[in-house]
C-alpha positions in Angstrom: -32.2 2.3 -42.4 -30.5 -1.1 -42.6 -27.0 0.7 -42.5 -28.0 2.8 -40.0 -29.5 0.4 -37.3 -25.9 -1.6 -38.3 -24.3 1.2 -37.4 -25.8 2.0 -34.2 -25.3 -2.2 -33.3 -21.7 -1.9 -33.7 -20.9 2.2 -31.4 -23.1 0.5 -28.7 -21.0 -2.8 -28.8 -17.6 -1.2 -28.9 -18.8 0.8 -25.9 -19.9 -2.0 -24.3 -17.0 -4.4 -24.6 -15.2 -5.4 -21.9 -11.1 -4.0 -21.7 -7.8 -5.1 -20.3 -5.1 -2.5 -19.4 -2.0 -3.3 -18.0 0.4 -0.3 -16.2 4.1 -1.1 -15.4 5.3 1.7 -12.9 8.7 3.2 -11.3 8.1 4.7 -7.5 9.6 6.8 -5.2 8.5 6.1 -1.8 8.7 6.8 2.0 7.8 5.3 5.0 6.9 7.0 7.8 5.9 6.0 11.0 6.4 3.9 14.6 6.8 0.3 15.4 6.2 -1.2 19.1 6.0 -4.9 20.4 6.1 -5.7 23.7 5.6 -9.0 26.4 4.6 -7.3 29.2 2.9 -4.3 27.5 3.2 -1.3 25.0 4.7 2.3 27.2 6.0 3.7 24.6 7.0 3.5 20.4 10.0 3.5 18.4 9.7 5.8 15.7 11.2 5.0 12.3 13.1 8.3 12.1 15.1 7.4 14.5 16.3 4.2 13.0 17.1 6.1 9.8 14.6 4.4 8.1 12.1 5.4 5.8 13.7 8.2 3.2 12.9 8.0 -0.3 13.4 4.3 -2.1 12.8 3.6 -5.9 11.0 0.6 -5.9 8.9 -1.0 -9.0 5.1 -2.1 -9.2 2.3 -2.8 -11.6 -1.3 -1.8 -12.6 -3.8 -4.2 -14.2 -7.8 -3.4 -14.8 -10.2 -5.2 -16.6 -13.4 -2.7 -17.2 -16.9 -4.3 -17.7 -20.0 -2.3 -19.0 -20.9 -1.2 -15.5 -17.9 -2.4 -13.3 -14.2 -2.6 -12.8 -11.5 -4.9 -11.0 -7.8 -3.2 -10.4 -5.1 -5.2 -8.9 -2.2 -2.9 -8.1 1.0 -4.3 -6.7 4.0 -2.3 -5.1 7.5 -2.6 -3.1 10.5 -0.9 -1.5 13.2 -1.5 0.6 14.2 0.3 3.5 17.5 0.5 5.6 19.0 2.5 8.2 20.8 2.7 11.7 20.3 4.8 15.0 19.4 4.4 19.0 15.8 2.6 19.8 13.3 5.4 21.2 11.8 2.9 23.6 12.3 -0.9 24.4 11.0 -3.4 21.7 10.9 -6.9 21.5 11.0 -8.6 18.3 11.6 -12.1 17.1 11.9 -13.5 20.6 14.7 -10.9 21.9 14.1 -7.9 24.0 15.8 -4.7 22.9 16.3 -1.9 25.0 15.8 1.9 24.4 18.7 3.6 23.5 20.3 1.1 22.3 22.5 1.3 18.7 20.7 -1.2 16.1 20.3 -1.1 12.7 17.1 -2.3 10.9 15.8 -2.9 7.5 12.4 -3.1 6.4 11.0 -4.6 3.3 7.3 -3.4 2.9 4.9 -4.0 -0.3 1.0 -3.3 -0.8 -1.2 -5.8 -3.1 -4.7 -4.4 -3.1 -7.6 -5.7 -5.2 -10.8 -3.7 -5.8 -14.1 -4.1 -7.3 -16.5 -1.6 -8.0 -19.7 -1.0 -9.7 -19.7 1.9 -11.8 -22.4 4.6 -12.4 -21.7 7.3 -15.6 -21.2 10.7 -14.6 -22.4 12.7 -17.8 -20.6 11.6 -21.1 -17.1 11.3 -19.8 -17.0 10.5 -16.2 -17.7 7.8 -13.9 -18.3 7.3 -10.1 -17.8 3.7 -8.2 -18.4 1.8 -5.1 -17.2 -1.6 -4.1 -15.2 -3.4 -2.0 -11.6 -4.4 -1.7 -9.1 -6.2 -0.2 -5.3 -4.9 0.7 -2.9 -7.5 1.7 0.6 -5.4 3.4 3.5 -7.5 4.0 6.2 -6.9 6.2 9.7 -8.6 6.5 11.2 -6.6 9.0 15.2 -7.6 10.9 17.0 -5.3 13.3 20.4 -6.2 15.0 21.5 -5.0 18.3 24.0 -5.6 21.2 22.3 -7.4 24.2 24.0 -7.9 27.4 24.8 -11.4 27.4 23.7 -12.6 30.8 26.9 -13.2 32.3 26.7 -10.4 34.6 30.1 -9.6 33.1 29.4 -6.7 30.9 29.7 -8.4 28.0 27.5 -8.3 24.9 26.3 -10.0 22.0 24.8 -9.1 19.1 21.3 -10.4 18.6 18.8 -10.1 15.3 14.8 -10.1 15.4 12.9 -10.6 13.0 9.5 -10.4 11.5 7.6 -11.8 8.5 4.0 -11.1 8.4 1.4 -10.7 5.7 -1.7 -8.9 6.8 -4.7 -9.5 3.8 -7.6 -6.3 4.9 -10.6 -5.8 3.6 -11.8 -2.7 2.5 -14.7 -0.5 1.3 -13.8 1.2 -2.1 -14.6 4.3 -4.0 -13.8 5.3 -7.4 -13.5 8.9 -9.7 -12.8 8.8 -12.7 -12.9 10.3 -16.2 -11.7 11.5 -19.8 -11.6 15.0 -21.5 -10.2 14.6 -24.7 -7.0 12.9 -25.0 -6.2 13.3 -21.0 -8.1 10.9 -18.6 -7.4 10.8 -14.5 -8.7 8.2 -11.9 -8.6 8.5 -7.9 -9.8 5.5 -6.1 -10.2 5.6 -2.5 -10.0 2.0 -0.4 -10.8 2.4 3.6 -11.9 0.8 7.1 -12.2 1.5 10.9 -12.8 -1.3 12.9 -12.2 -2.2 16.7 -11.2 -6.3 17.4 -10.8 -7.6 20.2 -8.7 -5.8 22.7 -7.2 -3.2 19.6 -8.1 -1.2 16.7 -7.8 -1.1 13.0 -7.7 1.6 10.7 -6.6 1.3 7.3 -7.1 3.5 4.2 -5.2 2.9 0.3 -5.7 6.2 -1.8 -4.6 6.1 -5.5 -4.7 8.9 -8.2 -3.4 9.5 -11.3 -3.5 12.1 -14.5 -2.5 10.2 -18.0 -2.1 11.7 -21.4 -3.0 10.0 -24.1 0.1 9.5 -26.7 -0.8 6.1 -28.7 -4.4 6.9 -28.9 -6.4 4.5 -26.2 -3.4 2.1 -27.3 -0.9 4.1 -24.7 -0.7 6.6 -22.0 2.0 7.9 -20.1 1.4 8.4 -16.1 1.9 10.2 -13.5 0.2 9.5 -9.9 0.6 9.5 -6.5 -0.1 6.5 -4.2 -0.3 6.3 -0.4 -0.9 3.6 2.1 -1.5 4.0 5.6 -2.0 1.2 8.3 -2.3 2.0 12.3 -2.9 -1.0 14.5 -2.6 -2.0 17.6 -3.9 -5.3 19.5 -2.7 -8.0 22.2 -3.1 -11.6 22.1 -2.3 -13.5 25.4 0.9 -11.4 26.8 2.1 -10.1 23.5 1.1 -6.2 22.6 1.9 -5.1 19.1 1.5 -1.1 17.9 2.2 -0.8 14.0 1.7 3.0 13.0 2.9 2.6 9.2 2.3 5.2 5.8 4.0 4.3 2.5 3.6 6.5 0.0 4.9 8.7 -3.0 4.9 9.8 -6.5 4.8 7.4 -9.4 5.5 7.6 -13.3 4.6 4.5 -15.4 2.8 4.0 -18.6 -0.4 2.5 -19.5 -1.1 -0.2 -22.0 -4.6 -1.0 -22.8 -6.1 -3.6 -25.1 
């Protein structure tokens, strides 16, 4: 009985413990979506198609979760680069300078997601597991585009001009999480989301993750395969400035998963 009770001590604190996995990742992503910033008011976006930006980038990111009896933090981190050229669907002003529509600029776009999430989670039969929680998404954007501006002169001349933008927008979120093993395959979806109004705009963000992994080291390793979107549409004024960000980044990702 001795052995026994042992026995039964040591499955209940191996399910119990506490685990760290770490998952390096390669992504293919795309951007999709409209940009609009205006001084005297938003008529009308420019759409990132238009600019040639936003096909397919590889870009590089990371997965970390530490998993409690009853609860779970991930902290996911990804990035890609975006360039292209083309004529400006409407005027936009960016970085101080005014560009007009129609006018040939080029722009690139350096966009990356950090998002940590919490959630406490509730066992779903023997295998699987539901959560809720909360999160927090922090999207940074380092954005340049170059133009030719008339020069003021009244001349006809031109100069060519560059705006920029640097920002770093931390959100928080609401989260869900899905998840669960059958055998030596185990898949996760987590769902991170809010819908607010502010003051004289909107916010609506949501950060969807999911991913299928099969087991080829034991727990030890797992190779991945997932698909991970991010979608951000805002739009808001503060004293003449307008601003209109309509932004998705997603696509597939392949990565492997060391746990510990």
């Amino acid at each position: 009985m001795k052995r026994i009770l042992m026995a039964l001590a040591a499955v209940t604190a191996s399910c119990s413990a506490p685990s760290v996995s770490v998952m390096p990742f390669v992504a293919s992503s795309s951007l999709d979506g409209s940009v609009a910033s205006s001084g005297g008011g938003i008529s009308a976006s420019t759409d990132l198609g238009s600019l040639g930006v936003g096909d397919a980038e590889v870009g590089f990111g990371g997965r970390i979760d530490f998993v409690g009896p009853s609860s779970q933090w991930s902290i996911t981190h990804g990035s890609s680069s975006f360039d292209g050229s083309g004529l400006l669907d409407a005027a936009l002003d960016l970085g101080g300078f005014e560009f007009e529509a129609a006018l040939p600029a080029t722009m690139s776009m350096d966009m990356g997601v950090t998002s940590l999430l919490w959630t406490k989670n509730f066992g779903i039969g023997d295998t699987a597991h539901f959560g809720i929680g909360f999160g927090l998404s922090a999207l940074g954007i380092a954005a340049k585009i170059e133009g030719e501006v008339d020069d003021g002169t009244g001349m006809g001349t031109t100069v060519t001009e560059t705006g920029n933008m640097d920002e770093t927008l931390p959100i928080p979120l609401i989260g869900l999480r899905l998840g669960g093993d059958i055998g030596p395959v185990r898949v996760e979806a987590t769902y991170a989301f809010l819908e607010v109004d502010v003051d004289e705009g909107s916010v609506s963000v949501t950060d969807m993750d999911i991913y299928g992994g099969l087991d080829v080291l034991g727990d030890m390793g797992t190779l991945v395969i997932g698909y991970r979107e991010f979608a951000f549409d805002a739009s808001f004024a503060d004293a003449s400035d307008s601003a209109d960000l309509d932004l998705q980044l997603g696509g597939p990702y392949v990565g492997f998963r060391f746990a510990f």
